[in-house]
BALOBA-1460 file (C-alpha; in Angstrom, 3 decimals):
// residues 320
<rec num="1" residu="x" x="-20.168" y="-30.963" z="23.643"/>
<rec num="2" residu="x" x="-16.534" y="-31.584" z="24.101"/>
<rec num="3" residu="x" x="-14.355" y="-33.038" z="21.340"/>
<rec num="4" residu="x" x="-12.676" y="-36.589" z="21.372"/>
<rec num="5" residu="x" x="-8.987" y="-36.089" z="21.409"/>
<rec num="6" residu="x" x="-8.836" y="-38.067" z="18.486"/>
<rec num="7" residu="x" x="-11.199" y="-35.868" z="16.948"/>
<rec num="8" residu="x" x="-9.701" y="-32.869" z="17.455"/>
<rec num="9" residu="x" x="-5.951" y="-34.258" z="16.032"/>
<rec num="10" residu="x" x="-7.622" y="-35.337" z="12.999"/>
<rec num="11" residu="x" x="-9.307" y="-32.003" z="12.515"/>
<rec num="12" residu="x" x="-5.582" y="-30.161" z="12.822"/>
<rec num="13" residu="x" x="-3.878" y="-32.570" z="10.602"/>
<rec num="14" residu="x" x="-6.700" y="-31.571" z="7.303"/>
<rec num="15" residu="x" x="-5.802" y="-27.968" z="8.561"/>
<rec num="16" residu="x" x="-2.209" y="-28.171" z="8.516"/>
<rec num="17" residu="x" x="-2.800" y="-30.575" z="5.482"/>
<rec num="18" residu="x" x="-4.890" y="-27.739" z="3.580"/>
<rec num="19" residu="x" x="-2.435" y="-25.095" z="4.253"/>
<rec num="20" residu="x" x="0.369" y="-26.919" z="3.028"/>
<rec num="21" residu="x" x="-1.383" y="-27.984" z="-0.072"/>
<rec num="22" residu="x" x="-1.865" y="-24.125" z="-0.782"/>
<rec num="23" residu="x" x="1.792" y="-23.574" z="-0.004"/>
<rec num="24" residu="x" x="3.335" y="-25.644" z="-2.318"/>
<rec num="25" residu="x" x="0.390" y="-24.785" z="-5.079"/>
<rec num="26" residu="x" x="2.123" y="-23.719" z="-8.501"/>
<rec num="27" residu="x" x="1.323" y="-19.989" z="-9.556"/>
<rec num="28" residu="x" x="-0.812" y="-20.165" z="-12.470"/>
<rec num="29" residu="x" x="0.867" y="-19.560" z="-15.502"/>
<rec num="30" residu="x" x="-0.756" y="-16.380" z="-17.752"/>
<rec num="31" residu="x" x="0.468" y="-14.964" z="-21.281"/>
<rec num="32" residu="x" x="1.413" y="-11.456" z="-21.649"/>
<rec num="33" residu="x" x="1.490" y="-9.535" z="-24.952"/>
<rec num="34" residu="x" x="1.121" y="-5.603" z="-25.949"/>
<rec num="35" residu="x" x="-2.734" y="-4.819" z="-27.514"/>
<rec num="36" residu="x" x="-3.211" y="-6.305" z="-30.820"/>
<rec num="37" residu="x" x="-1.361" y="-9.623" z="-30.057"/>
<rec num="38" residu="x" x="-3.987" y="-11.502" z="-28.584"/>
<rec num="39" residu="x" x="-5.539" y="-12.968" z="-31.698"/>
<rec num="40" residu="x" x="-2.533" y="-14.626" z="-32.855"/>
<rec num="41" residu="x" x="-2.028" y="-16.053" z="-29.712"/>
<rec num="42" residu="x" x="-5.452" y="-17.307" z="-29.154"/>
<rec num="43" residu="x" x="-4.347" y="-20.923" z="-29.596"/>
<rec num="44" residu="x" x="-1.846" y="-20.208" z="-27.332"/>
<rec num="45" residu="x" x="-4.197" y="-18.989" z="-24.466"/>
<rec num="46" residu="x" x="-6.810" y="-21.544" z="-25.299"/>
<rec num="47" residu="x" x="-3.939" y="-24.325" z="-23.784"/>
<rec num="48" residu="x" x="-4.976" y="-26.240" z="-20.781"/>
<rec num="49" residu="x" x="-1.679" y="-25.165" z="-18.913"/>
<rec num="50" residu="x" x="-2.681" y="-21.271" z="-19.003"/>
<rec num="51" residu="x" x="-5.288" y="-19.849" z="-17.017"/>
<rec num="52" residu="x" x="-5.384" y="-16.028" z="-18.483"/>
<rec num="53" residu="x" x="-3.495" y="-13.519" z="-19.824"/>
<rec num="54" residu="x" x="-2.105" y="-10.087" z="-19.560"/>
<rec num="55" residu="x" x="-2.508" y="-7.323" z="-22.227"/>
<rec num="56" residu="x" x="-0.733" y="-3.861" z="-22.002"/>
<rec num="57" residu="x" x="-2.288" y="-0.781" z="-23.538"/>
<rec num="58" residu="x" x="-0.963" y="2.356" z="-23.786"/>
<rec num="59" residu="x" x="-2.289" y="5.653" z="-22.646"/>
<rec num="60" residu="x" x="-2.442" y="7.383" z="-26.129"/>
<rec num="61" residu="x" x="-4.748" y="4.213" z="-27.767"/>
<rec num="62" residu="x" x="-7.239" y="4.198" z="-24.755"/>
<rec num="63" residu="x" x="-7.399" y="8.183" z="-24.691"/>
<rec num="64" residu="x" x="-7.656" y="9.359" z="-28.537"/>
<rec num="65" residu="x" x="-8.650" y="12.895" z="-27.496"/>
<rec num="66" residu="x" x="-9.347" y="14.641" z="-24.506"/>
<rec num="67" residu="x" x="-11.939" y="12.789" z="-22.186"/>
<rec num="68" residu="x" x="-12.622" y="10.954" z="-25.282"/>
<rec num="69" residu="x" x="-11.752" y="6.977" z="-24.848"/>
<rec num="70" residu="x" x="-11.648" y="4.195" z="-27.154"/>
<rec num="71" residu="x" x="-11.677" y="1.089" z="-25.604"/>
<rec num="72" residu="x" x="-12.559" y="-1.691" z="-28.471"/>
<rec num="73" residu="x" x="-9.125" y="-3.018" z="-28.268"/>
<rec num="74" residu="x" x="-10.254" y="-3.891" z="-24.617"/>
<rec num="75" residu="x" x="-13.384" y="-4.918" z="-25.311"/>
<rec num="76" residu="x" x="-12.185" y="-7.294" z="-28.364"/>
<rec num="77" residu="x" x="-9.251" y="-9.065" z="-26.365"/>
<rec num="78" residu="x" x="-11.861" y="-9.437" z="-23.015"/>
<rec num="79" residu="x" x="-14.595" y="-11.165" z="-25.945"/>
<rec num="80" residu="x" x="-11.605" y="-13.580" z="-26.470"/>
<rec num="81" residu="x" x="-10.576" y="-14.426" z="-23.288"/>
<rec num="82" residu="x" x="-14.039" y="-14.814" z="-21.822"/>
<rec num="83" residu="x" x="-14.638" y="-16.634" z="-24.867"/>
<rec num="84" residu="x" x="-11.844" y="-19.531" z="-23.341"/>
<rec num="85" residu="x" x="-13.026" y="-18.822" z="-19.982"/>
<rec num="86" residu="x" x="-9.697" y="-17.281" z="-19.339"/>
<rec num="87" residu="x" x="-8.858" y="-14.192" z="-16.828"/>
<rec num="88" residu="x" x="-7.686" y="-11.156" z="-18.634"/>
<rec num="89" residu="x" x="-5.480" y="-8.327" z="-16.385"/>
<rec num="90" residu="x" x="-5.409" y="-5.286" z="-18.411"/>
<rec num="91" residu="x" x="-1.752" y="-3.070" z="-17.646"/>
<rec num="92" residu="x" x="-2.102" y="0.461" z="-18.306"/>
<rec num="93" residu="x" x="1.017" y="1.854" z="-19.653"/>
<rec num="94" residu="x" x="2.633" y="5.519" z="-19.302"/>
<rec num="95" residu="x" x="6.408" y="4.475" z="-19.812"/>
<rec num="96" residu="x" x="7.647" y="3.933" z="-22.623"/>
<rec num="97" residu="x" x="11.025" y="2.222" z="-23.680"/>
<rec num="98" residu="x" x="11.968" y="3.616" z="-27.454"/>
<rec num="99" residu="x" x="12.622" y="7.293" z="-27.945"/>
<rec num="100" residu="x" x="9.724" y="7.047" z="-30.597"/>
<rec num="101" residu="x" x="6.990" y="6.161" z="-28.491"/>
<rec num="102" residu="x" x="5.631" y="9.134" z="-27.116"/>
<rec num="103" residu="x" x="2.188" y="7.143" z="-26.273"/>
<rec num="104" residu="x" x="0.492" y="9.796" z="-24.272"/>
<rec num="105" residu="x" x="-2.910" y="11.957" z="-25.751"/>
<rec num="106" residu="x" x="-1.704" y="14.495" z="-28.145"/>
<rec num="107" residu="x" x="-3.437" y="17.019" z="-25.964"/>
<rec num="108" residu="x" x="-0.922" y="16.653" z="-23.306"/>
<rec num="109" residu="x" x="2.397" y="16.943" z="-25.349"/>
<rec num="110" residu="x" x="1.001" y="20.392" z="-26.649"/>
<rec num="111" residu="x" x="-0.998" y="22.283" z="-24.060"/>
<rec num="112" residu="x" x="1.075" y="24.309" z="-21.473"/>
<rec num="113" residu="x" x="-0.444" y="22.559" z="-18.042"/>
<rec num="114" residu="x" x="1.393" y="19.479" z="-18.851"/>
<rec num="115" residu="x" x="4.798" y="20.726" z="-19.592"/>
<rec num="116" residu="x" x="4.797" y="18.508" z="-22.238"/>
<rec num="117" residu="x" x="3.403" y="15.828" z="-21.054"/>
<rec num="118" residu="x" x="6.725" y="13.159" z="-21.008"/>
<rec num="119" residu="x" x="10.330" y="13.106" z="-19.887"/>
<rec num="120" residu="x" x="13.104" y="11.535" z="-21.536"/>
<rec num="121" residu="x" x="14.728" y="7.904" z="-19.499"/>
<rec num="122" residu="x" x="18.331" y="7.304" z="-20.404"/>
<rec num="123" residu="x" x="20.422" y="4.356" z="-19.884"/>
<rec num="124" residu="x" x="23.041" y="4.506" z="-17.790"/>
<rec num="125" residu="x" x="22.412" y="7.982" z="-16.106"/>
<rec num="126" residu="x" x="25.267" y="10.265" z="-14.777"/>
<rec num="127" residu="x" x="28.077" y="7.959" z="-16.502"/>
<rec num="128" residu="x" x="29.484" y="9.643" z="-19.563"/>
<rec num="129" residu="x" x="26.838" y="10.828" z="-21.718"/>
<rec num="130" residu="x" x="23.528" y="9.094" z="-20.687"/>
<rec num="131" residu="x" x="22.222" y="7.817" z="-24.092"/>
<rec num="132" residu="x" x="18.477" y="8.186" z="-24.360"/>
<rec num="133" residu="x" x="15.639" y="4.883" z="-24.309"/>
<rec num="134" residu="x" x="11.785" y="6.138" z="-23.827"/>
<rec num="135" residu="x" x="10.109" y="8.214" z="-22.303"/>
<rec num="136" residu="x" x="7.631" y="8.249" z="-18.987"/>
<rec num="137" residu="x" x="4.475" y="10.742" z="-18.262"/>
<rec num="138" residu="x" x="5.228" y="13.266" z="-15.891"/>
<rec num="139" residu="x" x="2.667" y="11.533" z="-13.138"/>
<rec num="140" residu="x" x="4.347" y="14.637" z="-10.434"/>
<rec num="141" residu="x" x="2.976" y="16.583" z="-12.223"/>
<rec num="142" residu="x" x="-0.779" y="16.797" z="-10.810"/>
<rec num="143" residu="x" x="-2.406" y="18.294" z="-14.073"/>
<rec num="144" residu="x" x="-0.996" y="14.991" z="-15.538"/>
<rec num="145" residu="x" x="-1.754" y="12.955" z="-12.990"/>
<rec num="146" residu="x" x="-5.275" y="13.994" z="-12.809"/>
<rec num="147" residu="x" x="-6.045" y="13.048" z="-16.295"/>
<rec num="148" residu="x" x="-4.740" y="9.584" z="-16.051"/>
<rec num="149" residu="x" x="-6.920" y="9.285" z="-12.852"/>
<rec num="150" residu="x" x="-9.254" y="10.470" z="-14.988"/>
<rec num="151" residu="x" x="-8.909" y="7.459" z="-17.530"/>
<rec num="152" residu="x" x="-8.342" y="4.908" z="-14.596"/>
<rec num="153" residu="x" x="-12.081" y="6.009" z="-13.414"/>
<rec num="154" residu="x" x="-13.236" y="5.453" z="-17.241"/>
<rec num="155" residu="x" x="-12.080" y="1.631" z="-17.231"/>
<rec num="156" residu="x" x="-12.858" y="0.907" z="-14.132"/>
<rec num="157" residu="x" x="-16.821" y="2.241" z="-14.808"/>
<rec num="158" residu="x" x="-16.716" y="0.156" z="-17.796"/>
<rec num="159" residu="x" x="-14.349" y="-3.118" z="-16.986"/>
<rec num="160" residu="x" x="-14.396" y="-3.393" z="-13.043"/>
<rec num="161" residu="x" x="-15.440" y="-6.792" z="-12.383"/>
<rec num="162" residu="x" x="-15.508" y="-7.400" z="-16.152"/>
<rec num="163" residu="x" x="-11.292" y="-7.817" z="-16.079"/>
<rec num="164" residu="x" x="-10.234" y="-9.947" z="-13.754"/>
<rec num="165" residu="x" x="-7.676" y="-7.163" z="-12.693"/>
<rec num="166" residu="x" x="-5.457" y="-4.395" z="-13.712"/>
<rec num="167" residu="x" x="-2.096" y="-3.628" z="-13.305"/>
<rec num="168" residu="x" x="0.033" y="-0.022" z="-13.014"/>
<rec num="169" residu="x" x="3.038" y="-0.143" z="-14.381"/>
<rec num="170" residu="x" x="6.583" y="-0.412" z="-12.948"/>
<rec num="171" residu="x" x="7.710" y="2.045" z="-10.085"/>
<rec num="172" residu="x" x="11.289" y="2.331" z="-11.844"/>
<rec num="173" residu="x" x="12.482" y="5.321" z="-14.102"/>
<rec num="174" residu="x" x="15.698" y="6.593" z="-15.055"/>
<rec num="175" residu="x" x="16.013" y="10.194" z="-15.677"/>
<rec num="176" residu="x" x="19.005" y="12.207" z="-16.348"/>
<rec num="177" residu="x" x="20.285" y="13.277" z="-12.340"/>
<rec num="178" residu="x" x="22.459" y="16.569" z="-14.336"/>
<rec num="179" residu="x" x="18.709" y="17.727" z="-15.547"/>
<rec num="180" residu="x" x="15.901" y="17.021" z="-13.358"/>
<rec num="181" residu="x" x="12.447" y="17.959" z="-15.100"/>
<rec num="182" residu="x" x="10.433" y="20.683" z="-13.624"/>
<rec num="183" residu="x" x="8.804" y="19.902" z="-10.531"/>
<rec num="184" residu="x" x="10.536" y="16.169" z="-10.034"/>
<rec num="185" residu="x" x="11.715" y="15.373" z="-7.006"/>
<rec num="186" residu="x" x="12.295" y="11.383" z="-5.357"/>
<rec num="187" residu="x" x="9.173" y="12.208" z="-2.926"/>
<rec num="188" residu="x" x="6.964" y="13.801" z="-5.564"/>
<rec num="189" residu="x" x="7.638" y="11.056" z="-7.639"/>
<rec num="190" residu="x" x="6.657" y="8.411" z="-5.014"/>
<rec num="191" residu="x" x="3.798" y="10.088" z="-3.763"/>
<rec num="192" residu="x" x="2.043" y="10.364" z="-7.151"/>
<rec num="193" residu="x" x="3.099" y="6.519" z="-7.887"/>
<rec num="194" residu="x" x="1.211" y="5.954" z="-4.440"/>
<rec num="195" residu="x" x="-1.698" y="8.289" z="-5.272"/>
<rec num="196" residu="x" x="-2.104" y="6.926" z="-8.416"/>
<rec num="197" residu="x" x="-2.354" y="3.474" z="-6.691"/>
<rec num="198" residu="x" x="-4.706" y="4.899" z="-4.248"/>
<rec num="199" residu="x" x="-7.042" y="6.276" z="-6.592"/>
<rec num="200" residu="x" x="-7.046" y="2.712" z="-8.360"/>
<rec num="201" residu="x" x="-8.055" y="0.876" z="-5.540"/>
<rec num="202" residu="x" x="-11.269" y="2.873" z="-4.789"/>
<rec num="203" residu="x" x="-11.874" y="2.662" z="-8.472"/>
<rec num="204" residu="x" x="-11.953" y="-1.067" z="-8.926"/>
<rec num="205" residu="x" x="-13.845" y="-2.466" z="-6.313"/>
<rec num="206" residu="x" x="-14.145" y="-5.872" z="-7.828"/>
<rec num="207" residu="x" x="-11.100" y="-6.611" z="-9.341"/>
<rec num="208" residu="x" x="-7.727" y="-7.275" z="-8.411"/>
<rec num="209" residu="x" x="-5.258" y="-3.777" z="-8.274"/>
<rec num="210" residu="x" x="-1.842" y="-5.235" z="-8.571"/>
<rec num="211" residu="x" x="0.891" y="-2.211" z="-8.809"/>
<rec num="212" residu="x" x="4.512" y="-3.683" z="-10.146"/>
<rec num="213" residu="x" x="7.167" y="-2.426" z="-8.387"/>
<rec num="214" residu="x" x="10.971" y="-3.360" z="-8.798"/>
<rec num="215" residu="x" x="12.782" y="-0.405" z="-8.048"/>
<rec num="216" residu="x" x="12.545" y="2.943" z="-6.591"/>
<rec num="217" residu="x" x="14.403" y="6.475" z="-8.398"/>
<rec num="218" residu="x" x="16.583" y="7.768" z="-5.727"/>
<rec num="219" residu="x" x="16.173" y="4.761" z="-3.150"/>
<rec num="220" residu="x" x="18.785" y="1.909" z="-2.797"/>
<rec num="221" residu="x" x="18.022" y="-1.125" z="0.084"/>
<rec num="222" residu="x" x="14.814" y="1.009" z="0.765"/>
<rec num="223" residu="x" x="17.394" y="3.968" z="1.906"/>
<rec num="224" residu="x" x="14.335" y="6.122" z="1.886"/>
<rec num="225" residu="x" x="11.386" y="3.630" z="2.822"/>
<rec num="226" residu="x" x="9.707" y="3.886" z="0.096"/>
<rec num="227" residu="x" x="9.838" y="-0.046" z="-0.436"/>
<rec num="228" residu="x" x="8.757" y="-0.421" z="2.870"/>
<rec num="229" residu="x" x="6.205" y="1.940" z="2.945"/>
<rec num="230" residu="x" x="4.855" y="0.596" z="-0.123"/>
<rec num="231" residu="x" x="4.364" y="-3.267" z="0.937"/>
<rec num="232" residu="x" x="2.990" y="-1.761" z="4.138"/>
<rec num="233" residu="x" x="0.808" y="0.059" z="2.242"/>
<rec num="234" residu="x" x="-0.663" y="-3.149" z="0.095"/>
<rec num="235" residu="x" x="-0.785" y="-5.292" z="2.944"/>
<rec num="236" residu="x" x="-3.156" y="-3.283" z="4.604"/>
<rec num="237" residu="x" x="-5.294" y="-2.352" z="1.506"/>
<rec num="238" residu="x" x="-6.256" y="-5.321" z="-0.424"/>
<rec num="239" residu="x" x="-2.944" y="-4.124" z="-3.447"/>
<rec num="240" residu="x" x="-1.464" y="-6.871" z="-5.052"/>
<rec num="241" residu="x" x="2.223" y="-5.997" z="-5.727"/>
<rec num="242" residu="x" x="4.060" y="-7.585" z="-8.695"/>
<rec num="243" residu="x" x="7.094" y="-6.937" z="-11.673"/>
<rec num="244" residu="x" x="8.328" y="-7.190" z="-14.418"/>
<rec num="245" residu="x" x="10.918" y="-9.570" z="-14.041"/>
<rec num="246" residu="x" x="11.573" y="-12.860" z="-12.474"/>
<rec num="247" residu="x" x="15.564" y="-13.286" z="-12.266"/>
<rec num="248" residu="x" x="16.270" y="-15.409" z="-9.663"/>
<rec num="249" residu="x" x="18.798" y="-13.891" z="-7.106"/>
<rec num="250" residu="x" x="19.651" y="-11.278" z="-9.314"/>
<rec num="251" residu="x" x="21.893" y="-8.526" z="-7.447"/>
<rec num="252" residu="x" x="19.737" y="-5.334" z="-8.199"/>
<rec num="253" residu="x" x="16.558" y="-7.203" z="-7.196"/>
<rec num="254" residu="x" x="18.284" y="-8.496" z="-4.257"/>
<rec num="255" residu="x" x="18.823" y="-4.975" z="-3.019"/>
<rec num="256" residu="x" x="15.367" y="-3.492" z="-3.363"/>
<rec num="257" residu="x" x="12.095" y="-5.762" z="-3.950"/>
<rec num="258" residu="x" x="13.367" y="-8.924" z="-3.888"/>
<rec num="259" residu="x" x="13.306" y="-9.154" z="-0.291"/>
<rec num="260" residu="x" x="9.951" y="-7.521" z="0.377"/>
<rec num="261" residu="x" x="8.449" y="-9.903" z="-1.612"/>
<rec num="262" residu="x" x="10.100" y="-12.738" z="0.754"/>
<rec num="263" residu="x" x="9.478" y="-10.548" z="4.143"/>
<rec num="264" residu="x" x="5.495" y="-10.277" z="2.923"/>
<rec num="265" residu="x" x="5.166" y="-13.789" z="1.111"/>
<rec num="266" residu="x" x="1.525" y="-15.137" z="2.514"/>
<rec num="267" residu="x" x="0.677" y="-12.069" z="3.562"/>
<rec num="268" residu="x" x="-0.203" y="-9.860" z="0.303"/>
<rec num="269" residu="x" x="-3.958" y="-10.136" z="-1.490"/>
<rec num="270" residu="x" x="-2.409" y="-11.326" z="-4.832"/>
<rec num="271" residu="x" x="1.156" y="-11.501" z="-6.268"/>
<rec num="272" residu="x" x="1.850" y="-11.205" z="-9.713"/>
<rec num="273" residu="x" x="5.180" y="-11.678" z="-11.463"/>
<rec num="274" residu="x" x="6.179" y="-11.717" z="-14.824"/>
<rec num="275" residu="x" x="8.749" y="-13.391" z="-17.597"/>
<rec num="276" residu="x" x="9.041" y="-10.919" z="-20.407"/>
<rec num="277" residu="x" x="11.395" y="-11.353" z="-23.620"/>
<rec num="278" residu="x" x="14.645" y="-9.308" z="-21.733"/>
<rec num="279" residu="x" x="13.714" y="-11.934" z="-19.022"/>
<rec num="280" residu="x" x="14.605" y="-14.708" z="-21.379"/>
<rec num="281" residu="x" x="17.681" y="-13.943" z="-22.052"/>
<rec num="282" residu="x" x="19.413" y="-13.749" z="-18.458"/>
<rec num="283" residu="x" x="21.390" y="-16.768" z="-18.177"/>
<rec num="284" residu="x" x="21.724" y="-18.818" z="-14.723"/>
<rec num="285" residu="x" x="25.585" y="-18.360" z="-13.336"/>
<rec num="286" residu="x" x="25.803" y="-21.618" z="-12.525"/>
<rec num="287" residu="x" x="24.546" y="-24.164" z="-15.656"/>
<rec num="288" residu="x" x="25.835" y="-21.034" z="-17.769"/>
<rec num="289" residu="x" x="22.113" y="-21.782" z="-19.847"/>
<rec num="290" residu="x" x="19.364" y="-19.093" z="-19.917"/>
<rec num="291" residu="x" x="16.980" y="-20.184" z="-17.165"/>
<rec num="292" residu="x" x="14.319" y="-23.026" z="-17.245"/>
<rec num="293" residu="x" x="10.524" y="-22.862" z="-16.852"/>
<rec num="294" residu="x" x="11.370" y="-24.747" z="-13.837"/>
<rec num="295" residu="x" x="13.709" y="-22.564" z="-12.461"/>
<rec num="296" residu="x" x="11.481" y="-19.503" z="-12.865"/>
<rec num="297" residu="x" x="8.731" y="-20.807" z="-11.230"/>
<rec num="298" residu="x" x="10.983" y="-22.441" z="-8.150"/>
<rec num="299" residu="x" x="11.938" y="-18.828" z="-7.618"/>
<rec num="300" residu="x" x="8.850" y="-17.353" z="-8.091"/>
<rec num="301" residu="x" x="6.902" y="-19.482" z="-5.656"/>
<rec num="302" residu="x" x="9.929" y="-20.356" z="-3.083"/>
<rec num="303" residu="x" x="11.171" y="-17.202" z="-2.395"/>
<rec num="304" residu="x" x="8.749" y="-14.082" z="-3.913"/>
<rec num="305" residu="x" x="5.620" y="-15.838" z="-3.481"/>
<rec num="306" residu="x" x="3.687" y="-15.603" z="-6.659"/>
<rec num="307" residu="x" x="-0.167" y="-16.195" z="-7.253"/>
<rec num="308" residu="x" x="1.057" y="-16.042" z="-11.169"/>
<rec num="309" residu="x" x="3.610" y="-15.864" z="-13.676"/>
<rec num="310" residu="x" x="2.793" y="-13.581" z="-16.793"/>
<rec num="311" residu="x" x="5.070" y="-15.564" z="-19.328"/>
<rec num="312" residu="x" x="6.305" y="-13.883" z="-22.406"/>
<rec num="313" residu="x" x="4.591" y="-15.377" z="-25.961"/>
<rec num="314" residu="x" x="8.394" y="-16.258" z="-27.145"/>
<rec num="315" residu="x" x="9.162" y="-18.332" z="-23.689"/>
<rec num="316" residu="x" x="10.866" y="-21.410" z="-25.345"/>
<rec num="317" residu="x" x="8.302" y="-24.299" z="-23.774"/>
<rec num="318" residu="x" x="5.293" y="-22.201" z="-25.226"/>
<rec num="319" residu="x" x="6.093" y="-23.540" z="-28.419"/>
<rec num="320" residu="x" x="6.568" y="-27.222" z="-27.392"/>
């Protein structure tokens, strides 16, 4: 039977009406803390404004010994947040930003398969005397990158569906261009970041896989496509994308993820941004004031397209 024109205008307006509505929706607004932080911020999590939280653990605390894992610091924060009836992303962490965090297993900073296991990050590489700030695992390396695989398939046997979803840590590094590391190269380094992400995906089949990304080693305005290859890549396979920073129209950004982001806004399974403590302190050029809740969240849904914002514990209007 044929529809009434007046039918069928009223029908399109509630669509149109619907999709807007989801347009304009706010992201959510999450905590994020490092393991061991969530019970002092459990009034914090239990406010009506925040729907879940974010909790980063590091590779050494969820691997104590070879193929031996110890995840009760999971298990305790996911008993609290279920315990709200709040989502919990877990981040799995194997970068590290102090030179005395060498948060990999033991095993792998000893035994001669993993060449030691880490590489040093510097500040300001290739300008005077780069000055030394973490370390990150040596994922191109595929004895190393097999064994976090190997703990990726661990959580997601025990926590897929349980966690709400997990998150791989950022895509940037910054390693000394006079002294490569053995076996680095730009494209070895991207295609274990991508393997890795890969290998995720068919892991967790229940919950969200959301890889942050902000920039690539090597790569400038996706020189080498491996921006573009990468949002390709998670539009087609059910990958969230996120970061670890929301600065709004910040230069760097601008040149590399910013704009991918924008280009794939609507069209990703689940965006995920966040607003950690070097976040705060990035001051808006134009009011001269460190930026606003407001003003984070105007970029973050405008222009990048969140789902949610994982705000820092210190943001100023958690403690209104």
């Amino acid at each position: 039977m044929n529809k009434s024109p007046r039918l069928l205008v009223a029908l399109a307006t509630l669509v149109l009406s619907t999709q807007a509505a989801h347009a304009a929706s706010a992201p959510e607004n999450f905590l994020y803390m490092g393991s061991g932080d969530l019970v002092a911020a459990k009034a914090k999590l239990a406010r009506p404004d925040i729907g879940g939280v974010q909790v980063v653990y590091n590779w050494k605390s969820l691997e104590t010994a070879k193929e031996h894992y110890d995840f009760s610091a999971i298990e305790q924060d996911l008993a609290i947040a279920k315990s709200l009836n709040r989502k919990m992303f877990i981040q799995v962490q194997d970068r590290f930003f102090d030179l005395k965090a060498r948060n990999i297993p033991d095993y792998m900073l000893t035994e001669p398969e993993y060449d030691g296991g880490l590489t040093p990050q510097f500040d300001n590489p290739g300008e005077n005397e780069p000055v030394g700030s973490g370390w990150v695992a040596q994922q191109w390396n595929p004895a190393v990158r097999e064994r976090y695989q190997a703990l990726l398939k661990a959580l997601a046997e025990k926590f897929d569906g349980q966690v709400y979803g997990i998150n791989l840590p950022e895509t940037s590094i910054d390693l000394d261009p006079k002294h490569e590391p053995k076996g680095f190269s730009c494209d070895a380094y991207f295609s274990a970041e991508m393997e890795n992400l890969a290998f995720a995906r068919k892991a967790f089949e229940k919950s969200l896989v959301v890889q942050y990304v902000n920039f690539w080693p090597c790569e400038w305005e996706n020189d080498h496509n491996y921006m573009g290859r990468l949002f390709d890549y998670a539009e087609r396979n059910n990958v969230g994308l996120g970061g670890p920073d929301i600065v709004p129209n910040r230069k760097a950004q601008m040149k590399n993820s910013y704009p991918y982001f924008n280009k794939y806004k609507g069209r990703l399974s689940y965006v995920g941004l966040a607003v950690q403590e070097p976040t705060l302190t990035y001051k808006n050029p134009t009011t001269k004031k460190p930026f606003t809740k407001e003003e984070f969240t105007a970029f973050a849904q405008d222009y990048l397209g969140a789902n949610v914002i994982f705000w820092s514990t210190e943001t100023p209007w958690l403690k209104k």
